[in-house]
C-alpha positions in Angstrom: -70.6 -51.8 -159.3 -72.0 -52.5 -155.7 -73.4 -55.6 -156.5 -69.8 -57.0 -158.1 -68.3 -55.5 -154.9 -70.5 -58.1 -153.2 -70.1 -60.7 -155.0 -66.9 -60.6 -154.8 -67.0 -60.2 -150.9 -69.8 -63.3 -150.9 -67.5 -65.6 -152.6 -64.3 -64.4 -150.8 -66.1 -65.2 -147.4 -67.4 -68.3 -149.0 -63.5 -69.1 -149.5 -62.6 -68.4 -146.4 -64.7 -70.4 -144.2 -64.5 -73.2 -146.7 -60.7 -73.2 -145.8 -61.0 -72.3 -142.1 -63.4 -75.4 -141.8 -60.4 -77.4 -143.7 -57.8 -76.0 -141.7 -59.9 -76.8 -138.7 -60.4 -80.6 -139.9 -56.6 -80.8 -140.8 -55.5 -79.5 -137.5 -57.5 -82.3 -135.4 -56.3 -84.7 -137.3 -53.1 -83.5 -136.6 -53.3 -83.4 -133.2 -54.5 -87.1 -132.9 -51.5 -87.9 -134.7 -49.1 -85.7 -132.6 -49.6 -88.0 -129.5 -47.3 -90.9 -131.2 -44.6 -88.7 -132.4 -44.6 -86.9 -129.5 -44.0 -89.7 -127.8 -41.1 -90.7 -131.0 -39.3 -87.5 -129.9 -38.7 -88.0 -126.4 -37.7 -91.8 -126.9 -35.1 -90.0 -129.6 -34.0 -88.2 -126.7 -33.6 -90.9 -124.4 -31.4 -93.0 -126.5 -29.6 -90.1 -127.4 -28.7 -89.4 -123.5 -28.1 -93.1 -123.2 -25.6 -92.4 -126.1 -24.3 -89.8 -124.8 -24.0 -91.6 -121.3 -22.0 -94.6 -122.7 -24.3 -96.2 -124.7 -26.1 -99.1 -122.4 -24.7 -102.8 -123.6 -23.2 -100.9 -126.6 -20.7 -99.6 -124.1 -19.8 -103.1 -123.9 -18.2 -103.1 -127.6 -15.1 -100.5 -126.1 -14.2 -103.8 -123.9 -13.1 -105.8 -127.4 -14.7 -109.2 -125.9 -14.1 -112.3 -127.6 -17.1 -114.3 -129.6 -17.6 -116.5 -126.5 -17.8 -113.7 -123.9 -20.4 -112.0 -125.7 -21.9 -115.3 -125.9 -22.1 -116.0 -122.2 -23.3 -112.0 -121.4 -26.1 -112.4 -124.0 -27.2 -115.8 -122.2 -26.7 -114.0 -119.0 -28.9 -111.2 -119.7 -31.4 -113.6 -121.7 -32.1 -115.4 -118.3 -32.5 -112.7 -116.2 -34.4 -111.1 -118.9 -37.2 -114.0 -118.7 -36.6 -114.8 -114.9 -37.7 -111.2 -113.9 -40.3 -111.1 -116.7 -43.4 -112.0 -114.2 -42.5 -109.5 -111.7 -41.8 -106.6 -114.3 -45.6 -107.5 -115.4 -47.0 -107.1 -111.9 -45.2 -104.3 -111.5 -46.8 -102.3 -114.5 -50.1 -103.4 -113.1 -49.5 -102.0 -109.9 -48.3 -98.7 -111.7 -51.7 -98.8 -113.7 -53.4 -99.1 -110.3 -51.6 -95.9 -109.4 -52.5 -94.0 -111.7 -55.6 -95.0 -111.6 -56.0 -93.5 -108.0 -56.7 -97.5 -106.6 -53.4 -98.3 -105.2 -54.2 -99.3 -101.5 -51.7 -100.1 -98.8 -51.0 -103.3 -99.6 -50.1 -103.1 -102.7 -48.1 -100.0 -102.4 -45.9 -102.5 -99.9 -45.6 -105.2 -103.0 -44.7 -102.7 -105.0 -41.7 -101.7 -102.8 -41.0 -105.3 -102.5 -40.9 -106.1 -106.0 -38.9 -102.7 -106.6 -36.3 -104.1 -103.9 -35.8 -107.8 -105.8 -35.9 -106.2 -109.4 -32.6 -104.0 -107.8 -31.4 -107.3 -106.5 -31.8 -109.5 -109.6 -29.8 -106.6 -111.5 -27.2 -106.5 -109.2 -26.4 -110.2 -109.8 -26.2 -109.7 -113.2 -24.0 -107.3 -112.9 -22.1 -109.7 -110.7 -22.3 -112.3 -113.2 -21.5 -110.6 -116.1 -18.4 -108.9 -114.5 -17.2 -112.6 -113.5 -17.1 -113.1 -117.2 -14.7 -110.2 -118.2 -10.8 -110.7 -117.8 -9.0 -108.3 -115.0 -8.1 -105.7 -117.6 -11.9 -105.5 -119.1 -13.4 -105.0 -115.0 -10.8 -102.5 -114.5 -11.5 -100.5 -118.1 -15.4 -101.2 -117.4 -15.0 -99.7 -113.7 -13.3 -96.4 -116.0 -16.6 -96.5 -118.3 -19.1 -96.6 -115.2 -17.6 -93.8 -113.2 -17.5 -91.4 -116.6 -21.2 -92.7 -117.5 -22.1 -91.6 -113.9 -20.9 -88.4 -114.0 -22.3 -87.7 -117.6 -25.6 -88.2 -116.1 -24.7 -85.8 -113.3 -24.4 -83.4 -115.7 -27.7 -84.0 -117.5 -29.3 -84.4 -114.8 -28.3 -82.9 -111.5 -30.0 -83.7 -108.9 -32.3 -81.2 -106.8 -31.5 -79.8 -103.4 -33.6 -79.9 -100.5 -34.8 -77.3 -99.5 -33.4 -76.2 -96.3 
């Protein structure tokens, strides 16, 4: 009888580090994997606040342009697209070097620089692409920009200095 007892213990412990091993296996595997849909789940979340916010170019549909306005803003934001394209690159190099910890001086001041023109180059754009909308369109897009702004002040107030 003792020795069935034991037995029975030997293969149920036998079991059960076969399966914790498994388990153990499974669950790193799962982890490597969790890094990607991690990051799936938070770009979910950003388009859904974009959504939410007005919906980026998509907001654009609520102005009922006609086939060549949406003509013109597509080449508008093609060109600006590929003209900024260079300085978007040197920009995420200069990120890279940040977190890296090798960002000296210098390039801490090209970064601002390139962070000031990037702001400049979508400003024109902006410019541009309101040029192309008729009077009632700038004034229902004006409507559409103050609404998206204060969406995002609700998802994301801003902090408070401290006093």
């Amino acid at each position: 009888m003792f020795r069935t007892r034991l037995g029975i213990a030997a293969v149920i412990l036998g079991l059960l580090m076969f399966g914790a091993s498994a388990l153990a296996q499974q669950t790193q595997q799962n982890s490597n994997a969790a890094a990607p849909q991690q990051r799936g789940a938070q770009m979910r979340r950003m388009m859904k606040r974009r959504r939410a916010m007005g919906g980026g170019m998509r907001g654009l549909r609520q102005l009922n342009l006609t086939d060549q306005q949406k003509q013109q803003l597509r080449s508008i934001r093609q060109t600006q697209g590929q003209g900024a394209q260079a300085q978007r690159q040197e920009m995420r190099q200069l990120m890279e070097k940040r977190r890296a910890g090798t960002l000296t001086a210098q390039d801490e001041t090209r970064a601002k620089e390139l962070r000031q023109q990037l702001m400049q180059s979508r400003g024109g754009v902006r410019t541009q692409m309101m040029n192309v909308l008729t009077a009632d369109q700038k004034a229902k897009m004006e409507e559409m920009i103050k609404t998206r702004r204060a969406n995002h002040e609700k998802l994301n107030p801003r902090k408070r200095p401290l006093p």
